[in-house]
N, C-alpha and C positions, 0 to 999 in steps of 0.2 A: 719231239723236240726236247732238251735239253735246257732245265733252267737254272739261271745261277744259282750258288748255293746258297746267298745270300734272301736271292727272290724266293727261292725253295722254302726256307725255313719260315719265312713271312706268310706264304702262302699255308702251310702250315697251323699258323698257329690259328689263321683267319679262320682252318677248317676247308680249304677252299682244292688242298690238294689229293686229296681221296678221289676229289668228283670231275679232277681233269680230264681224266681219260675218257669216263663216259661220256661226257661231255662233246668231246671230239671224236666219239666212235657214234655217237647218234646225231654232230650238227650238222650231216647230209641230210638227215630228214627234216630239220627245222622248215616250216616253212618260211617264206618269204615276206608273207603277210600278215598284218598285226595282230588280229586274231591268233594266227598260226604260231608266232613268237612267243605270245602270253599261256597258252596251251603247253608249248614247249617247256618254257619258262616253272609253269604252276607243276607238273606232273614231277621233272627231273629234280629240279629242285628241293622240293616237300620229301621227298624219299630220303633225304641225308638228313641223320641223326648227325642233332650238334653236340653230344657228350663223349667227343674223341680227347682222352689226357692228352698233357701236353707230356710227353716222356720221351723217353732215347727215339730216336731214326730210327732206332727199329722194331720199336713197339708201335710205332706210328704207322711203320708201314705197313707191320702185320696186321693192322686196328683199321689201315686204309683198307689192305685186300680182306678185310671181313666184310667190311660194309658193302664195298664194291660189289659183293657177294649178294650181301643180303639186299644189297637196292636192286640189283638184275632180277634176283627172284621178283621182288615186289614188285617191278618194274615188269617182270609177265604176270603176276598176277593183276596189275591195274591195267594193262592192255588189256587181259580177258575179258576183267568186270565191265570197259570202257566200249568193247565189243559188243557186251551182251546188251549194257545199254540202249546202244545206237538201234539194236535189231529190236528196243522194246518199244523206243521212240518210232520206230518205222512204223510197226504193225499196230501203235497206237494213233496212228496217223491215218492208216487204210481203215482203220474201223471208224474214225472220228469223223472226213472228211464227208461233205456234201455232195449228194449224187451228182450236182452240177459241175463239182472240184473234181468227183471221179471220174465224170464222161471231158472232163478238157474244157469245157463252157462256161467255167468261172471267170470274170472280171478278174483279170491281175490283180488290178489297183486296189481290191478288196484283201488280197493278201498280203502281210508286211513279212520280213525276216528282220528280225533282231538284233543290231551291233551292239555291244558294248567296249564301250572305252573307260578304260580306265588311265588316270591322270592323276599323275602325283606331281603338285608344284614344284619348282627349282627352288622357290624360297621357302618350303617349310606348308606350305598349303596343298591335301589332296580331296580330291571329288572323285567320285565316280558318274560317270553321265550315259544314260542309255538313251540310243537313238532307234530310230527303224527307218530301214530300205526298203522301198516299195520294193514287192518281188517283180523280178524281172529289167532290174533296172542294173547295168553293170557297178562293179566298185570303183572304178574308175569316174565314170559320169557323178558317183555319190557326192556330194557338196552337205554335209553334216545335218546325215540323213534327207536331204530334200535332191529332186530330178534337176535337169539340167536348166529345166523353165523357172524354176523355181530359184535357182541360184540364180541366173539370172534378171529376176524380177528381186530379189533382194539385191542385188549390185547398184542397180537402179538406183534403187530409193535410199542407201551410204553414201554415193556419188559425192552430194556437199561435203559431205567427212571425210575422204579419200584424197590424201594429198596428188599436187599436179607435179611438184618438182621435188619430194623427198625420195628416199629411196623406200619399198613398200613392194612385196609381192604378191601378185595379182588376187589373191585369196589365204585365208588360212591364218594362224597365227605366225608370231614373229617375233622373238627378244634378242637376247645379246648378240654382238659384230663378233665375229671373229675370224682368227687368219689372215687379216687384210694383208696384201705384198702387192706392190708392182712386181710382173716379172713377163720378161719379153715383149715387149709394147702396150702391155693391157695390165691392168688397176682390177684387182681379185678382190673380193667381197663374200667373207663366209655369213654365215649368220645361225643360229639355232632355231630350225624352223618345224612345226608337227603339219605334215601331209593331210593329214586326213580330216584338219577342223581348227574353228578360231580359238580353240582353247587349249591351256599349256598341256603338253603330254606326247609322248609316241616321237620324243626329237631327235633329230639330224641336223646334218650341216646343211643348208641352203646352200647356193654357189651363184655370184653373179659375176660378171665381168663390165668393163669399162675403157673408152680410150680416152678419156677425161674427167672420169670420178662425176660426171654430173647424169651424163644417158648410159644406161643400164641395161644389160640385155641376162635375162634367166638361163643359167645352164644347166642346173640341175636343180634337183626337189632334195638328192641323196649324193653328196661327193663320193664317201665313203663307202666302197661296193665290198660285197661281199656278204652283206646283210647282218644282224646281231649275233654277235660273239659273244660268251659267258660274262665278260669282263664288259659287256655295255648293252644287255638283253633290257635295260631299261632304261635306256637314251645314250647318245652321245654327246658330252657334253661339252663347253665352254673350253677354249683353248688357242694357241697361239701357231703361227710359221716362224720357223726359224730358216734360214740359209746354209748349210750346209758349207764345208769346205770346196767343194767342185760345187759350189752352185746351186745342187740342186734344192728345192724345197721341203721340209718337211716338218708338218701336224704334227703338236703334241696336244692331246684330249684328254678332256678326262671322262671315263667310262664308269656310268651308272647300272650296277646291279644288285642281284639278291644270292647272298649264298643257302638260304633257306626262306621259308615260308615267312623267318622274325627277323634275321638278319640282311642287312643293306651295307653293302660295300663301296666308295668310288677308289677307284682305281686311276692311272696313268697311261696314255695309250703312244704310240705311236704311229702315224699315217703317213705311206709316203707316193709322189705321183706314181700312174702304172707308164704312164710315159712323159718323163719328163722333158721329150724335146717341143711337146705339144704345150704352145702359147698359152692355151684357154684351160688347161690342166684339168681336164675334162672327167677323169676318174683317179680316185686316190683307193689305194688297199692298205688292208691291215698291217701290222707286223707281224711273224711268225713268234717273236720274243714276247708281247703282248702278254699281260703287261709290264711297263719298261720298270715303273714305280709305284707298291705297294706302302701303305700304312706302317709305321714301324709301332707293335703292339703296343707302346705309351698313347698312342697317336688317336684320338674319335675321327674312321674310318669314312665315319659319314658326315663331318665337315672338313673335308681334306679334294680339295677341287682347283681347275681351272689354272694349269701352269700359265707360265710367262712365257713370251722370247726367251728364247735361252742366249747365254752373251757368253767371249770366250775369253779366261785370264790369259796373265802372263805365263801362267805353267801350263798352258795347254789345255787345259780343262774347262766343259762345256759347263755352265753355269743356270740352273731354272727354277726361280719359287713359286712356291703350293701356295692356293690359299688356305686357312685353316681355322679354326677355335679349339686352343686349350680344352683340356676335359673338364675345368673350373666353370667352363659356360660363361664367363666372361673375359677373356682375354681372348684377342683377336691377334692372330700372326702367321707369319710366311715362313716354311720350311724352304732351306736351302737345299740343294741336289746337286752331287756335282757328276760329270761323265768324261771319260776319255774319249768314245766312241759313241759317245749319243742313246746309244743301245742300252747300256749297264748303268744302272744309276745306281750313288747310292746318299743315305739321306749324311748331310753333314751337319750342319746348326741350322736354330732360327735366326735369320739377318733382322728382324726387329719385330715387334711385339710391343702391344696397346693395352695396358689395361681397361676393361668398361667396354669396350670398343664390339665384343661379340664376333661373329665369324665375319673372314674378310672374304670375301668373293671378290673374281676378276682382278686380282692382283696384278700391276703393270710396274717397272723400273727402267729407266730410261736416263739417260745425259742428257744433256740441257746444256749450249753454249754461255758463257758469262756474259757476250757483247753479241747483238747479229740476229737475223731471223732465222739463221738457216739450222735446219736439223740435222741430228748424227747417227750413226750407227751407234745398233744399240752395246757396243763391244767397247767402245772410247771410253776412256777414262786417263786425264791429269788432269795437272793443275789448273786447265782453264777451263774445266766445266765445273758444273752440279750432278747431280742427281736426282729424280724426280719418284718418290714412291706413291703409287695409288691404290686406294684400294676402296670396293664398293662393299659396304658396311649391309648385311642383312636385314639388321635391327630397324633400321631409318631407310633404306633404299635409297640413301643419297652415296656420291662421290668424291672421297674425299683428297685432299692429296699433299706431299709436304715434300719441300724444295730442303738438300740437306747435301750431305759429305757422305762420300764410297768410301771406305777403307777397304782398299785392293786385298793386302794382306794380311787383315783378320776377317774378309769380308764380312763385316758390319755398315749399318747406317746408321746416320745418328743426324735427326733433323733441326735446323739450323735456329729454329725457335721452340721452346717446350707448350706454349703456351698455342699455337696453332701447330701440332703435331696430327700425324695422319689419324685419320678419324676421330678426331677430334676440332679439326680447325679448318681450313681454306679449303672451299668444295668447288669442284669445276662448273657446277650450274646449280642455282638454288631451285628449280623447279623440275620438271618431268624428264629427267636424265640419268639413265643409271648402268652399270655393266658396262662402261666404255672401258677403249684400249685404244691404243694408238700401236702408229705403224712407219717406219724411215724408208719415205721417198724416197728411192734411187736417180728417178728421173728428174729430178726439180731438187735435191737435198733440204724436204722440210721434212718436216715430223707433224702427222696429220692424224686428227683425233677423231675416231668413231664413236656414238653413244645409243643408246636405243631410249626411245620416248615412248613408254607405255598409254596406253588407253586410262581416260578419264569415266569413260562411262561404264564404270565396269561392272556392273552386273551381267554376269553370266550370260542372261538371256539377250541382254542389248547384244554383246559381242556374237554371237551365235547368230542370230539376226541379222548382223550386217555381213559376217559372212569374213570379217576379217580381223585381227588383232595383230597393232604396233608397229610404229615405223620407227629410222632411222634420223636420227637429225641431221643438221647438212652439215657434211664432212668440215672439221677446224683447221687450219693451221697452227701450231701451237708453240711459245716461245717463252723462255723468261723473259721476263720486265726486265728491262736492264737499268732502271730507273729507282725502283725497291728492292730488287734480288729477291724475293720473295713471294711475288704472284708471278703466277702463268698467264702471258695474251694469248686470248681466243679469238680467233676470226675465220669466218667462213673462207672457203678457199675461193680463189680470185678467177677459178672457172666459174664459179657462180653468177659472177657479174655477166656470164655470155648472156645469161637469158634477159638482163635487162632490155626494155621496152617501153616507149610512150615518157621520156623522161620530164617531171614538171623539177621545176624548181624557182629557187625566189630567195633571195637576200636582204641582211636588213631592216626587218621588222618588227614589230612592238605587238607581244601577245600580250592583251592590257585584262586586267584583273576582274576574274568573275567570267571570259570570254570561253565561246564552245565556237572553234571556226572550222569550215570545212574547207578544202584546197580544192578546188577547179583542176578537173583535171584527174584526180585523186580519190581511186574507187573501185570494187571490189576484193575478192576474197585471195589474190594474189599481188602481195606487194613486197616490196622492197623502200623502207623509207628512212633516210639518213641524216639527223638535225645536231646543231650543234646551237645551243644556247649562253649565250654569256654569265661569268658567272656572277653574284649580287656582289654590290660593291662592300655587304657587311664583310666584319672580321671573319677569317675560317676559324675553326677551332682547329690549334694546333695539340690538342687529345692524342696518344696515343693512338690510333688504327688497332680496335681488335677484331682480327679476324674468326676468332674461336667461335666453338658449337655455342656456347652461352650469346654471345653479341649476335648472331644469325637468328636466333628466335627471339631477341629482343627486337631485332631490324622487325623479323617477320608479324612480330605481337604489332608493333608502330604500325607494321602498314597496312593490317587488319584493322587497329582500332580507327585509324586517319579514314583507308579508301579514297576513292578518287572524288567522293562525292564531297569529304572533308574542307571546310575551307579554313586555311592554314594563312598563316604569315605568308612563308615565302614557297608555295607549294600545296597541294602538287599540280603538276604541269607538264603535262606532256602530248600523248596521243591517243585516241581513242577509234580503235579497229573493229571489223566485223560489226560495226555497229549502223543498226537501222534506223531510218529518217526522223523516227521520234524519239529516241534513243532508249527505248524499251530495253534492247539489249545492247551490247556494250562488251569490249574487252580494253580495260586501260593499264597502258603501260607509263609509268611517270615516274619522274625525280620527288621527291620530296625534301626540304632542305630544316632539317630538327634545330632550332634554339634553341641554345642551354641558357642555363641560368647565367652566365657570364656573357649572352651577348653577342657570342659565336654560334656559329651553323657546323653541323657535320650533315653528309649530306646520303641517303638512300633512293634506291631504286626498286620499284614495285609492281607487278602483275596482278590485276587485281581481275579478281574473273568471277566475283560475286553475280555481276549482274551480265554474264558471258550468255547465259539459255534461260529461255521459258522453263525445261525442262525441267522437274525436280529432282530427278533420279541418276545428275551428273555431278563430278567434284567442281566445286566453285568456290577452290582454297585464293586465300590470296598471299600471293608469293611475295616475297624480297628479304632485303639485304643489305647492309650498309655497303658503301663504293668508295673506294680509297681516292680522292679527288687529291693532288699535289698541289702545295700552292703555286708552285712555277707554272701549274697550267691554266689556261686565261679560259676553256670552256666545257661545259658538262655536255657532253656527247652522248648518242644512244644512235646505235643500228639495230630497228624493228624490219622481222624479217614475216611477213602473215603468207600461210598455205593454208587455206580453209581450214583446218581442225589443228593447225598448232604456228605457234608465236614465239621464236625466237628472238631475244633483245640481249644486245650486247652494249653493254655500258662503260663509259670511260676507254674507247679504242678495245673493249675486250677483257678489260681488268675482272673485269664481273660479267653473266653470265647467268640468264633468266628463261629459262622454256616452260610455255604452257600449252595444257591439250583443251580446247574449247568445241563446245557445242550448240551452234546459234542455230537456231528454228528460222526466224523469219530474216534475216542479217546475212545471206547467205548468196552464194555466185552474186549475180550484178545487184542485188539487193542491199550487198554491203559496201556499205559507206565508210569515209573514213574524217575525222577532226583533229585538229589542235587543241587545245582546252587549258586551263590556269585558273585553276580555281583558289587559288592565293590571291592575298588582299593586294600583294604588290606586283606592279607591271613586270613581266619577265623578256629579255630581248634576244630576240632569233638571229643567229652570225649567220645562219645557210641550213636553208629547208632543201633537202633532193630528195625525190622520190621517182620509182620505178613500177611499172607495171611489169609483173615476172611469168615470164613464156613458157607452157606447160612442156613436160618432159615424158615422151610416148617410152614406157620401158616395155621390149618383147620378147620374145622367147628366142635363144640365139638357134637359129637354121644351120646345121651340119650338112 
């Protein structure tokens, strides 16, 4: 195949082009399987000397067919050696083994074989982890290193911690969404997911489907067939669907490899369906152009990830940014790319860049209506929209985002406050939320937000234990305030309300001061519960609203030093989940309303999960955040949304935007209880308590 001459020279400089051809004259023997990948991987690799000049075309090329040369030789002399091995390893085997292992009468279960995985984190953290497979036991049935009883009696005993209605695959680990599209009556769900165990490492795309975004059916472990190619031999990674002119869909990825034993490249890929008249988009293949978008040599190679949507100007041209960090190591920003053909990229400018801010991963851009809930394609742009830039900050693992002005014509952005700019100011959720995107509903016209909610218990061995890692949060609807122009509303989407069940409710009422009250009715580890409280008849502070990184750990310090156990003037007061009859354990979500020295209140919202587990060896951070409360509005609102091991709360209709991951020992299925509480000296008054019990979601494997 034929590469531009553009990609050519890139490729080039990477060093990357000497070794294509071998590359594609030996990936028939690659194997299939992850051992076999890393084998492939370690041998072809390591044989390329990285001291090729960068000199004319065609000292490169003759510099390429030297090596070429000299790696084929080496390349049969490490077969030999690799040979001779194997036959030392054998006959070391016939002489070692036990007369019982020689005559066939050894106990299997006595013998193991050795996997090792290796695992290099997405965000900068690698392990190596060695397992063993009882011999005799297929790679198939393997569940991370243990037999099929064995995974299963670990299922078992996670079950409390295993969500009923989030999105969650049946085993293995799990982080960021991506790809999401409606397309021909079904709701696509990619995800970055490792087959072979609950820990980060060996990733592909998951693939689920939907005819309502809320019940789930599995289609695949691997979208992407064809198996690792040069340009993603060590993962595939984070990426978006774009739409296409005729329709059809297609993947751009970014692809994780090594062009040597020292060097680590990502790369730009493109995926597209192998048939695109099929609903369930069951298998996607490579491109033969692969890869579309390389590193321009200014560029660090290896924080250069996770394209966007791509969106199309007025000149015709496909438009997609990179996430990235400057080689300064502090400056975070998005390369622009433009294409004619989707195929040929090439790099144009940065559209904006953060000082401080460090690499941006998951980079999203999106329109945003001025008035209205409804969402747009990602292509629109006049006068009556916004812009919406996000980006998820590596440093912090939070999400940050800023509402701003497109300029079509020099395509730049420029956000509409300095002082809450991206990554720096307004986050889409202050707790366990990170690598979200969003995706424009065709069939309903919103704009619907994905995020992935990592694990809290994270030590290695818990995760591995239970046999699973990280869900999904519940899909958002996502809008500008049209009230501020400035924040984004969040809210779950209005199929979620299907699963409501057993509804209590009650108007009206006086949570009186120092009160812990339980709701009749109101209980266990799946709820749904929606209160609106009136707000105190003191003055508000009419303070400025800062939404910056500084005011968010000021919020967050307040709601650590307070806790729910503090008792305050006017707060805190809210609700108290997952929590057991004596209230040993405990998850409280609450308002707290701060007086200042003048007399006025500004008012925060806080997860506090200090006393969430027995357990000591779980995060028991306590979350919040100041909540932008308007005076024209008469009450402080909170939707708490509890699935056994995580707590969604939406504050203020959505304005704000709280997830946490808990882990209660005794608080747990019908065990957990649920309360009101005001631990404020002053009475606080309830406008409407509703509460739902929320009806589990059986996700299975779609039957072809």
């Amino acid at each position: 195949m034929d590469l531009p001459v553009r990609r050519r020279k890139r490729l080039e400089r990477w060093h990357v082009l000497p070794i294509l051809s071998m590359i594609r004259e030996d990936s028939s023997a690659m194997h299939s399987t992850k051992e076999g990948t890393s084998g492939s991987r370690g041998g072809l690799m390591e044989m390329v000397s990285l001291t090729v000049p960068q000199s004319s075309s065609s000292n490169s090329a003759r510099m390429a067919g030297q090596i070429s040369q000299r790696a084929r030789r080496r390349s049969g002399t490490v077969a030999l050696v690799f040979s001779c091995c194997v036959v030392a390893v054998v006959l070391c085997m016939v002489f070692l083994v036990s007369p019982q292992s020689a005559t066939g009468t050894q106990d299997s279960s006595e013998a193991s074989e050795a996997v090792v995985h290796n695992h290099h984190h997405h965000h900068g953290v690698s392990f190596q982890e060695v397992k063993h497979r009882p011999s005799g036991v297929h790679a198939d049935d393997q569940q991370w290193g243990e037999s099929k009883a064995t995974y299963q009696a670990t299922m078992n005993q996670s079950l409390p911690y295993r969500t009923a209605f989030h999105f969650q695959p049946t085993k293995n680990w799990m982080n960021d969404p991506n790809g999401m599209m409606y397309y021909k009556g079904w709701y696509h769900l990619f995800y970055q997911y490792n087959p072979y165990g609950a820990l980060w490492g060996n990733i592909v795309w998951g693939h689920a489907v939907s005819k309502d975004l809320v019940h789930w059916k599995y289609v695949d472990d691997d979208a992407i067939v064809g198996g690792p190619k040069w340009y993603d031999l060590l993962g595939a990674w984070s990426g978006s669907t774009t739409f296409l002119e005729d329709g059809t869909p297609a993947l751009l990825y970014t692809g994780w490899s090594n062009v040597s034993s020292v060097v680590q490249i990502q790369t730009q890929n493109l995926a597209l369906p192998v048939d695109k008249e099929d609903p369930l988009l069951r298998k996607w293949y490579k491109s033969e152009a692969n890869p579309v978008m390389v590193a321009e040599p200014w560029m660090d190679a290896t924080k250069y990830r996770d394209p966007t949507e791509a969106w199309k100007g007025k000149d015709g041209l496909w438009r997609t940014l990179i996430g990235a960090r400057l080689t300064d190591n502090v400056t975070g920003t998005s390369h622009l790319y433009k294409s004619k053909d989707f195929v040929n990229w090439t790099y144009s400018h940065d559209i904006h860049m953060i000082n401080g801010t460090g690499m941006w991963e998951c980079p999203d851009f999106f329109p945003v209506a001025l008035k209205g809930k409804s969402g747009l394609d990602v292509s629109v742009s006049n006068g009556m929209v916004k812009h919406v830039m996000k980006v998820s900050l590596d440093n912090n693992k939070h999400d940050y985002y800023s509402v701003g002005t497109y300029n079509e014509q020099t395509d730049e952005f420029k956000g509409d406050s300095p002082s809450i700019e991206v990554g720096i100011g307004l986050r889409y959720d202050y707790g366990k939320f990170y690598a979200s995107k969003t995706f424009f509903d065709k069939k309903t016209n919103r704009r619907i937000l994905w995020g992935w909610c990592n694990e809290s218990d994270s030590d290695n061995d818990a995760l591995t234990s239970k046999g699973w890692s990280g869900i999904q949060a519940l899909p958002r609807q996502i809008w500008l305030d049209p009230a501020t122009q400035v924040d984004l509303i969040q809210v779950p989407v209005e199929e979620v309300d299907g699963l409501h069940r057993d509804k209590v409710s009650r108007n009206g009422f006086t949570l009186t001061a120092g009160a812990v009250m339980p709701m009749p009715g109101v209980h266990g580890p799946q709820l749904d519960i929606q209160i609106k409280f009136l707000k105190p008849k003191l003055e508000q502070s009419n303070a400025l609203f800062e939404g910056s990184d500084v005011a968010a750990l000021e919020a967050q310090l307040t709601c650590s030093r307070t806790g729910a156990a503090h008792r305050g003037y006017l707060g805190p007061f809210g609700v108290l989940v997952l929590a057991d009859e004596q209230l040993q354990e405990q998850t409280a979500v609450f308002f707290y309303l701060q007086v200042l020295k003048d007399g006025t209140w500004k008012g925060l919202i806080c997860s506090d999960q200090s006393r969430s587990s027995m357990q000591d060896d779980v995060d028991k951070t306590v979350y919040g955040t100041y909540v932008r409360v308007l005076e024209s509005e008469k009450y402080l609102s909170m939707r708490t949304i509890v699935d056994h091991s995580v707590v969604e709360t939406f504050a203020q209709g959505g304005r704000t935007v709280v997830t946490s991951r808990v882990y209660p020992t005794v608080a747990v299925d019908q065990a957990a209880h649920f309360f009101l509480f005001n631990n404020g000296s002053q009475d606080v008054q309830v406008h409407s308590f509703n509460a739902w019990r929320m009806e589990s979601v059986h996700m299975e494997q779609l039957q072809f």
